[in-house]
N, C-alpha and C positions, 0 to 999 in steps of 0.2 A: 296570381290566380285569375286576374281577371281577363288576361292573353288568353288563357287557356280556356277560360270559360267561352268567350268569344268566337276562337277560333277552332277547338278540339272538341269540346263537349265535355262529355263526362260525370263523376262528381264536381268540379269548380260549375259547371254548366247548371248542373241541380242545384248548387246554393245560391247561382244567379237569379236561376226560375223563381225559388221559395222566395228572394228577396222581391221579384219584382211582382210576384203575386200577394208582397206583404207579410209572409208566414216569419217574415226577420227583416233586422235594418243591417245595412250594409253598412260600417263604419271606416273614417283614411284619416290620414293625418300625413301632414306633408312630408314627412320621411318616407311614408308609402307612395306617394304622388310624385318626390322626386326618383323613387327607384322605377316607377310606371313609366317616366319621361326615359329617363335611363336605357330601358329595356327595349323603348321601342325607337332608338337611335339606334339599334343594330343592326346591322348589313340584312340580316336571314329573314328581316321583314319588307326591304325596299321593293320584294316583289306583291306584300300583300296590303302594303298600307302607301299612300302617295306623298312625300314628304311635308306636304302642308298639313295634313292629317295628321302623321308623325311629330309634326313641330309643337301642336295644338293652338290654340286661341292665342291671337296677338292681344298681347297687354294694349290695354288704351291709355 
């Protein structure tokens, strides 16, 4: 949901809006965090994300 909100709009895009206007709390848990990592290892984004981006934050 949150690819799509990001990048397409839509309804995901409106639950983004409401959450970050407050109107709702956005909730994850790492099952949802590891499938967000997942998703965006796929080829169909190396044109829209840079793969440090892709990788996300280096553990310290």
């Amino acid at each position: 949901m949150l690819l799509s909100a990001l990048l397409w709009g839509g309804a995901p895009h409106a639950v983004l809006e409401h959450a970050r206007d407050g109107a709702l709390t956005l909730i994850s848990s790492p099952a949802l965090l590891a499938e967000f990592a997942r998703v965006m290892e796929c080829p169909k984004f190396d044109a829209i994300f840079s793969a440090p981006i892709r990788r996300g934050p280096t553990p310290h």
